[in-house]
KETISE-752088 format. One record per atom (N, C-alpha, C): residue number from 1; atom name; y negated, x negated, z negated. Coordinates in nm, 4 decimals, decimal comma. Example, Ala and Ser with C-alpha at 12.3 -4.5 7.8 and 13.67 -1.06 7.14 Angstrom:
<rs>
+-----+----+----------+----------+----------+
:   i : at :        v :        u :        w :
+-----+----+----------+----------+----------+
:   1 :  N :   0,5690 :  -1,3190 :  -0,7800 :
:   1 : CA :   0,4500 :  -1,2300 :  -0,7800 :
:   1 :  C :   0,3300 :  -1,3200 :  -0,7800 :
:   2 :  N :   0,2250 :  -1,2850 :  -0,7080 :
:   2 : CA :   0,1060 :  -1,3670 :  -0,7140 :
:   2 :  C :  -0,0030 :  -1,2900 :  -0,7870 :
+-----+----+----------+----------+----------+
</rs>
This chain:
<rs>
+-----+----+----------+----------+----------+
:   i : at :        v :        u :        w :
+-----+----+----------+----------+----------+
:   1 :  N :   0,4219 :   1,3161 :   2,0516 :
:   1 : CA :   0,3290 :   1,2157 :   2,0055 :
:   1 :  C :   0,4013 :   1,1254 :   1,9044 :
:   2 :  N :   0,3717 :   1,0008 :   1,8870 :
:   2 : CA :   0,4341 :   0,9030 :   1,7749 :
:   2 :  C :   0,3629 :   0,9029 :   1,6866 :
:   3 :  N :   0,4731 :   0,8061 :   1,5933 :
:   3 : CA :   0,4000 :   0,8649 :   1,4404 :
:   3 :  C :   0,2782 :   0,7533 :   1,4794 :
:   4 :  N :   0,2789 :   0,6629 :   1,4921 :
:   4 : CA :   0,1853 :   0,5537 :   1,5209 :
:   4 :  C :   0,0178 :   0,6170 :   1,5809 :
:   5 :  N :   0,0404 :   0,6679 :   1,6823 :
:   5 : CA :  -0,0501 :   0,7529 :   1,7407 :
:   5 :  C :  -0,1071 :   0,8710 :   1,6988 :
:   6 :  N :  -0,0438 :   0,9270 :   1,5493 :
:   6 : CA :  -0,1045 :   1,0450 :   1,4618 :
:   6 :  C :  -0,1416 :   0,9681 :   1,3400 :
:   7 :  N :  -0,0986 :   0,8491 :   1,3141 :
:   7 : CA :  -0,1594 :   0,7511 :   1,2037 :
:   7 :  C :  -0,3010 :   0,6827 :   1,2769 :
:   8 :  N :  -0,2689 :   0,6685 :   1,3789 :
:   8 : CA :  -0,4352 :   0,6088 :   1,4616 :
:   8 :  C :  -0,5636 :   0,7430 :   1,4562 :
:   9 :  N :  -0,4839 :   0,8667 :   1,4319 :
:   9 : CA :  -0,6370 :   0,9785 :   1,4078 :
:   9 :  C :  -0,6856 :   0,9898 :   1,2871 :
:  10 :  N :  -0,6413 :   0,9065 :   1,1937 :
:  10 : CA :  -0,6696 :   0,9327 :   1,0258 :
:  10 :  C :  -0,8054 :   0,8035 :   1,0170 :
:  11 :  N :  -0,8573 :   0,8229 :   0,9275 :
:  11 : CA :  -0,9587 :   0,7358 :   0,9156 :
:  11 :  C :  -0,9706 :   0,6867 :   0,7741 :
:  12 :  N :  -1,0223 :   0,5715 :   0,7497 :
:  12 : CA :  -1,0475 :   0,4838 :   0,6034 :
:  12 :  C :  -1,1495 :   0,5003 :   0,5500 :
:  13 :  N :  -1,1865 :   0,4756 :   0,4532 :
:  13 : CA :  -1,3291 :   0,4300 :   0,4026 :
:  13 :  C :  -1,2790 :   0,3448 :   0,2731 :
:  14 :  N :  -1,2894 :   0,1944 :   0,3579 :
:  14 : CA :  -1,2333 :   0,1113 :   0,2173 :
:  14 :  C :  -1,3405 :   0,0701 :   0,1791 :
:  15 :  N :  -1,3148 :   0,0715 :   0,0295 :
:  15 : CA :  -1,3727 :   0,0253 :  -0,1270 :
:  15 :  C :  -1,4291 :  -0,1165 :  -0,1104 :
:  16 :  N :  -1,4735 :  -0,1767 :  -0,0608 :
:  16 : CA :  -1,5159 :  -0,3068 :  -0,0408 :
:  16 :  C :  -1,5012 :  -0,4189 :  -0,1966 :
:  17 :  N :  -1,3896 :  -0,4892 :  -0,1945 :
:  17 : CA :  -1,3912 :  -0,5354 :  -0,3546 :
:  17 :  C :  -1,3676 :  -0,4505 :  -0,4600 :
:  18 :  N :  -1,2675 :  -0,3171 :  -0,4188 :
:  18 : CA :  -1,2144 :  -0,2516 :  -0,5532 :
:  18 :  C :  -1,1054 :  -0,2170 :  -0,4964 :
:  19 :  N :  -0,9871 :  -0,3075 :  -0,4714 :
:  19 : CA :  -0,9119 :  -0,2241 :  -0,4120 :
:  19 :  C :  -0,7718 :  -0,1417 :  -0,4940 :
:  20 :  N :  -0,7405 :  -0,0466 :  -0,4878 :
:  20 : CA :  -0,6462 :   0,0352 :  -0,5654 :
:  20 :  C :  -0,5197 :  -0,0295 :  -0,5702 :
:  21 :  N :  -0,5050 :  -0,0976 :  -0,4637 :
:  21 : CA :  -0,3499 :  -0,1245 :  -0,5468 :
:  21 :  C :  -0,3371 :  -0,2311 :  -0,5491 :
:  22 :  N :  -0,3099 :  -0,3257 :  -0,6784 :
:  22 : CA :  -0,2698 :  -0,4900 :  -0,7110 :
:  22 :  C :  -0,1333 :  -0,5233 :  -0,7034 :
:  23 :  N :  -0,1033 :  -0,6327 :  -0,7003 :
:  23 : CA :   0,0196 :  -0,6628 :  -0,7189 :
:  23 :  C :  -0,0006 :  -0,7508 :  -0,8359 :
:  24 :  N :   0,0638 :  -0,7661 :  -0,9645 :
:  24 : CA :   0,0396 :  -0,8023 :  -1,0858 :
:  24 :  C :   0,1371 :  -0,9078 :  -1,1271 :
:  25 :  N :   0,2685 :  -0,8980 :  -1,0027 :
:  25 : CA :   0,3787 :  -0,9890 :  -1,0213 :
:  25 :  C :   0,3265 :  -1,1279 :  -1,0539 :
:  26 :  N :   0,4288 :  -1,2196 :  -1,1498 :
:  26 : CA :   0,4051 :  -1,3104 :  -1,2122 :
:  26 :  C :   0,5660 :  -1,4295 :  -1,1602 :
:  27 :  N :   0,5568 :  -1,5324 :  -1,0814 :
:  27 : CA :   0,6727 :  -1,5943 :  -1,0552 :
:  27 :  C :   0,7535 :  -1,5018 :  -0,9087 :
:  28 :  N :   0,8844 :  -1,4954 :  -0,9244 :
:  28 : CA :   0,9426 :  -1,4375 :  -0,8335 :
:  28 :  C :   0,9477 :  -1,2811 :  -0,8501 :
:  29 :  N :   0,9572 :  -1,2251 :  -0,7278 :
:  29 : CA :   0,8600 :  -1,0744 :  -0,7264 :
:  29 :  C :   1,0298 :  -1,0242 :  -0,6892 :
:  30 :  N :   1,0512 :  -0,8820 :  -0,8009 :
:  30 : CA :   1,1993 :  -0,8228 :  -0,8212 :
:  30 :  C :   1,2407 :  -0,7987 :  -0,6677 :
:  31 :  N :   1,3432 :  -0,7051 :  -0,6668 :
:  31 : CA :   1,4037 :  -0,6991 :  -0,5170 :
:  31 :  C :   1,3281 :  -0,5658 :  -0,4886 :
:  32 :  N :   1,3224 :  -0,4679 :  -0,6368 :
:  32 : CA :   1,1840 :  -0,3292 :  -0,5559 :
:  32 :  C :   1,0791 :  -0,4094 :  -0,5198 :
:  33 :  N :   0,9979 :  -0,5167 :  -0,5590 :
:  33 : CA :   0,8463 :  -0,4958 :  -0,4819 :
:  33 :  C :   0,8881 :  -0,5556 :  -0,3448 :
:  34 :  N :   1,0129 :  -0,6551 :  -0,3097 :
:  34 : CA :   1,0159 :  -0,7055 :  -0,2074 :
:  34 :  C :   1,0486 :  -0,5772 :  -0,0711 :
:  35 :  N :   1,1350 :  -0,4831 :  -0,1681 :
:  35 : CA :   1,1517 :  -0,3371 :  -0,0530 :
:  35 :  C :   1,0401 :  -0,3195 :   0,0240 :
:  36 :  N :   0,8984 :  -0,2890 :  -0,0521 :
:  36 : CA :   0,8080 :  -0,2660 :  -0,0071 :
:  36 :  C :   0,7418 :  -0,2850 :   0,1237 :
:  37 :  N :   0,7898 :  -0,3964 :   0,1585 :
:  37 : CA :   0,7740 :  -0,5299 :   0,3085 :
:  37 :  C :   0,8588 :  -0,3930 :   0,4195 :
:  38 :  N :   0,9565 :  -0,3155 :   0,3906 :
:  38 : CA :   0,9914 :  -0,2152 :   0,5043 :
:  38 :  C :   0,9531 :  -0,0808 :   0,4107 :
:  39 :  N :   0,9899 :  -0,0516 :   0,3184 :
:  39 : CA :   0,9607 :   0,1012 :   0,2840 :
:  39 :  C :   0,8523 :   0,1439 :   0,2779 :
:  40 :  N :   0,7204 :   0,0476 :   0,2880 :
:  40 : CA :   0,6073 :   0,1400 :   0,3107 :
:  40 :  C :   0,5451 :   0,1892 :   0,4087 :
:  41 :  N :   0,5398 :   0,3423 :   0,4739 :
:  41 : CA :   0,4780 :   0,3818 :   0,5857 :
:  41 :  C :   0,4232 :   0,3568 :   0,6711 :
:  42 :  N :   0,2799 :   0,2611 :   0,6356 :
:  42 : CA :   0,1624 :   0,2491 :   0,6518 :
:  42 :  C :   0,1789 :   0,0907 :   0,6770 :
:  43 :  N :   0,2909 :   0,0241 :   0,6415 :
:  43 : CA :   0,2787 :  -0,1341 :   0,6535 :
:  43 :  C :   0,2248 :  -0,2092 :   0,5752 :
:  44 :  N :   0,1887 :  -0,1109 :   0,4826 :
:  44 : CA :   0,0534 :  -0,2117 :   0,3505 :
:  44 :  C :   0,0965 :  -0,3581 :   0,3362 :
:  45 :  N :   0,2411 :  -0,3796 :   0,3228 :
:  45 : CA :   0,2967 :  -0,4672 :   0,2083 :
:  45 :  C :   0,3376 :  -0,5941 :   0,3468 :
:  46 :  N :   0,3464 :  -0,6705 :   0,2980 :
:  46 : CA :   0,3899 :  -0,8234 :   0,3772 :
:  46 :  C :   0,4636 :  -0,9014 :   0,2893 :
:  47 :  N :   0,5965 :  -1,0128 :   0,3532 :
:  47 : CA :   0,6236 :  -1,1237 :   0,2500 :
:  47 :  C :   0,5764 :  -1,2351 :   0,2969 :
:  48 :  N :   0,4845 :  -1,3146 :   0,2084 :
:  48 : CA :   0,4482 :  -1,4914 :   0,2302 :
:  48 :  C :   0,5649 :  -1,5523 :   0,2588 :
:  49 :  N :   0,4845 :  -1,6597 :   0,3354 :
:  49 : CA :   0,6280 :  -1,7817 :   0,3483 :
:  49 :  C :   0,6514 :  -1,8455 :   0,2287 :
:  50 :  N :   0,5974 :  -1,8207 :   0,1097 :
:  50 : CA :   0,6547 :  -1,8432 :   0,0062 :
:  50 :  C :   0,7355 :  -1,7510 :  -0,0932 :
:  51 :  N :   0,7783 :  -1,6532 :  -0,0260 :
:  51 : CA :   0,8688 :  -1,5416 :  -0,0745 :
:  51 :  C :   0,7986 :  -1,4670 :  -0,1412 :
:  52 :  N :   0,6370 :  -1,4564 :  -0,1477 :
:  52 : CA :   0,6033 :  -1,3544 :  -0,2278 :
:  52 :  C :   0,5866 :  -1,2612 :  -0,1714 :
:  53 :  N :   0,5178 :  -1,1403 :  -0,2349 :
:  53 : CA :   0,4787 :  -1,0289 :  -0,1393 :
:  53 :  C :   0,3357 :  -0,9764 :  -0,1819 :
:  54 :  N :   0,2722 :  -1,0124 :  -0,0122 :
:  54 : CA :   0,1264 :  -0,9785 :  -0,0243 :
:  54 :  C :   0,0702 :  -0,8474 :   0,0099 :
:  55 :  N :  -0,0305 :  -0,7543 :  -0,0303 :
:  55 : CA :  -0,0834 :  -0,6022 :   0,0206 :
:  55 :  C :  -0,2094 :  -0,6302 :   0,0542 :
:  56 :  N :  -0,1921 :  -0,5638 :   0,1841 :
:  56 : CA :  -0,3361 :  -0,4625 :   0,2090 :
:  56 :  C :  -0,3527 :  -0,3877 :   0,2671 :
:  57 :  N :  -0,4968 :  -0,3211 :   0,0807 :
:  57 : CA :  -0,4367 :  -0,1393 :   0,0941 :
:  57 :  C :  -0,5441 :  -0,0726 :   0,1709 :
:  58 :  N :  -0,6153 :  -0,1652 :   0,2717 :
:  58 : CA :  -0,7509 :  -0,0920 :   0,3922 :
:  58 :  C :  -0,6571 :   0,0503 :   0,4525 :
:  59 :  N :  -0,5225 :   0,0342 :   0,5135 :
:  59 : CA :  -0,4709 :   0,0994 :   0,5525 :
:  59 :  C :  -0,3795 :   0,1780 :   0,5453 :
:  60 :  N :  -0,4019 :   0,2198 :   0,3218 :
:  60 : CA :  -0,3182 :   0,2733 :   0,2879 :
:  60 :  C :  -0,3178 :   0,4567 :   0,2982 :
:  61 :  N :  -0,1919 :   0,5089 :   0,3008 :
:  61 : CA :  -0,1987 :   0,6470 :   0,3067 :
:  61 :  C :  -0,1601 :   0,7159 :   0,1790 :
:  62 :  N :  -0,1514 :   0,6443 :   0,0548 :
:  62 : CA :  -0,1894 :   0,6998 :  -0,0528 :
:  62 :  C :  -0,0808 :   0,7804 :  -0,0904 :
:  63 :  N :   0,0414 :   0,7623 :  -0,0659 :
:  63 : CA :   0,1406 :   0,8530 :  -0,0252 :
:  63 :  C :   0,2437 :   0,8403 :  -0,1740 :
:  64 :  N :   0,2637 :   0,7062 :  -0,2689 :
:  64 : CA :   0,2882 :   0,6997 :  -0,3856 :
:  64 :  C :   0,4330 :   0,6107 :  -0,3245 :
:  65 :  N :   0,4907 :   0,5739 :  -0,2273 :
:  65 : CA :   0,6082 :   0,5371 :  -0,2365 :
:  65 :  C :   0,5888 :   0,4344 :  -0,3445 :
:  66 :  N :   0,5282 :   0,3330 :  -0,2893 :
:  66 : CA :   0,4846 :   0,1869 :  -0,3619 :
:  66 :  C :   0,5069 :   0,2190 :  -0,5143 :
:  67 :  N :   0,4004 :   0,3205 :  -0,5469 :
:  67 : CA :   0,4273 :   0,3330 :  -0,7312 :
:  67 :  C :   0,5550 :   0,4170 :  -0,7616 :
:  68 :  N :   0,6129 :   0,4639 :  -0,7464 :
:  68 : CA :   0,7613 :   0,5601 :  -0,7623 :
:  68 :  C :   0,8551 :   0,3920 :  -0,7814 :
:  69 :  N :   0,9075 :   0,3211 :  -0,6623 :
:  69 : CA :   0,9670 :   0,2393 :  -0,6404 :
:  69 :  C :   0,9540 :   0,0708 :  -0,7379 :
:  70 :  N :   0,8099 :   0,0863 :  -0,7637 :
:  70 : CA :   0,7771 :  -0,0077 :  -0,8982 :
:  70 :  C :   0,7589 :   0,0493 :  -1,0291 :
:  71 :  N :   0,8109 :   0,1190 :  -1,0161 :
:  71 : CA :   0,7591 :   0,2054 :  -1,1612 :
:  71 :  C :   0,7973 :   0,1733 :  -1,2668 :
:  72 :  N :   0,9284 :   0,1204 :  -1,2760 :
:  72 : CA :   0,9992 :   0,0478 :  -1,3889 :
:  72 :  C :   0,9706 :  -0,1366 :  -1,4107 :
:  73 :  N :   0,8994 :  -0,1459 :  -1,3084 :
:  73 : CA :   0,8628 :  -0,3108 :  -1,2760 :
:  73 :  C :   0,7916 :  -0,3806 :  -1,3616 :
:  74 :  N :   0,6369 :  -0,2751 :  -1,3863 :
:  74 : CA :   0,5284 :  -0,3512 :  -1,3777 :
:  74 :  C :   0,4776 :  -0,4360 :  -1,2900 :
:  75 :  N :   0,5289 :  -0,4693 :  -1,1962 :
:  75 : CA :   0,4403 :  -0,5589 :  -1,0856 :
:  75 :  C :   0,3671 :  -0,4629 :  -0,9961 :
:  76 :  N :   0,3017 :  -0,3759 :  -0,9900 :
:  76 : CA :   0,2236 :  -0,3218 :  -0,9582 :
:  76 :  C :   0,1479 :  -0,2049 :  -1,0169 :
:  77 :  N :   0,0196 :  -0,2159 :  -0,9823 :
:  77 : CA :  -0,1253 :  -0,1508 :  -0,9891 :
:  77 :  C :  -0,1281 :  -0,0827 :  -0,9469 :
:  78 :  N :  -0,1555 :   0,0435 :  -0,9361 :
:  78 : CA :  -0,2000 :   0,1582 :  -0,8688 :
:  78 :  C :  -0,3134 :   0,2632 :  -0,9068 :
:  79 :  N :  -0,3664 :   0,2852 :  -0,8618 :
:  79 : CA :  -0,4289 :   0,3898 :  -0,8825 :
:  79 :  C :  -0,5471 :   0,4785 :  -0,7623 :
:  80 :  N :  -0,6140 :   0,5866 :  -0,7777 :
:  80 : CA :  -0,6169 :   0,6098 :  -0,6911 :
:  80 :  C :  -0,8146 :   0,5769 :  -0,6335 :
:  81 :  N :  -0,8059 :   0,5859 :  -0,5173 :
:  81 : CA :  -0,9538 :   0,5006 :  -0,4618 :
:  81 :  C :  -1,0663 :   0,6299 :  -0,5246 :
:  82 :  N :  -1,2013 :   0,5571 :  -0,5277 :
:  82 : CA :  -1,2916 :   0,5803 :  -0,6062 :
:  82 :  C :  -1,3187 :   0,6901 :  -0,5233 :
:  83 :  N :  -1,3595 :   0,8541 :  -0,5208 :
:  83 : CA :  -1,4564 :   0,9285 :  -0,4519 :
:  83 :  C :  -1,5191 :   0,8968 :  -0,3100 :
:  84 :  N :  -1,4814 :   0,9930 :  -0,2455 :
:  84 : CA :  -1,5204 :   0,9242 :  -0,1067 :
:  84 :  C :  -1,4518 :   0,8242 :  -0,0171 :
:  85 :  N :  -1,3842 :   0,7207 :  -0,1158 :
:  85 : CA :  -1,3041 :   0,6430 :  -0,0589 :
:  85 :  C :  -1,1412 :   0,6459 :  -0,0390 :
:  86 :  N :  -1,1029 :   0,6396 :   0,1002 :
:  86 : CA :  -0,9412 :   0,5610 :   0,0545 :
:  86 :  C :  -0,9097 :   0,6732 :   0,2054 :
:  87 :  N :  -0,8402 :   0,7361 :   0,2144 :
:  87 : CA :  -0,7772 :   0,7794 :   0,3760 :
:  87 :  C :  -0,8458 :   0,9092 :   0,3726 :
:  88 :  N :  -0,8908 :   0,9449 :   0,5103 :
:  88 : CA :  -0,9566 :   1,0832 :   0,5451 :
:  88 :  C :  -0,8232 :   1,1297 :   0,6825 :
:  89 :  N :  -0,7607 :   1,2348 :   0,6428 :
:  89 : CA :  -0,6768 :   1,2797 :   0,7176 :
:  89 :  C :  -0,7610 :   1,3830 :   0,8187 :
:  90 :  N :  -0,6813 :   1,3714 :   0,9381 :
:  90 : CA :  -0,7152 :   1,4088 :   1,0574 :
:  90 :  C :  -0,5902 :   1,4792 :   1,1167 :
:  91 :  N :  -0,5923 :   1,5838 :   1,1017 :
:  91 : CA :  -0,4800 :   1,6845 :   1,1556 :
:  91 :  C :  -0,5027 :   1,7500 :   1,3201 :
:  92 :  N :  -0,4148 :   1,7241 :   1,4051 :
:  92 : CA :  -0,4426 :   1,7681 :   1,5118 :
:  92 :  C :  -0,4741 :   1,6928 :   1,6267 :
+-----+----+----------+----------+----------+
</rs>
């Protein structure tokens, strides 16, 4: 089975207007948040055609790369989704 196809059995419940992770960058965004655009699992992260880098975390797996990798930055928010919300894993 692919990873793609064991990421399609997990399910969301996004926060409608609270979402956990911001991007806080101010001007040009360092070379960690730009990593983000391939190192995150889940695909959260994108770069604009204006070199920035945009998220969305509907389809995040909560997994921490993102905050480990900005950690010294400050350009990013994290934290984790409210009760009830954010990835329901599906094993099997």
């Amino acid at each position: 089975m692919k990873v793609e196809e064991k990421l399609y059995n997990n399910r969301y419940m996004v926060d409608e207007g609270r979402p956990h992770i911001a991007i806080t960058a101010k001007g040009e965004p360092s070379a960690a948040l730009k990593s983000l655009v391939k190192v995150c699992p889940a695909g959260c992260y994108a770069e604009e055609e204006d070199g920035s880098v945009a998220v969305t975390p509907d389809g995040c797996l909560e997994c921490g790369t993102c905050r480990i990798i900005c950690a010294g930055t400050g350009e990013l928010q994290w934290d984790y989704p409210r009760g009830g919300y954010g990835i329901l894993f599906k094993f099997g």
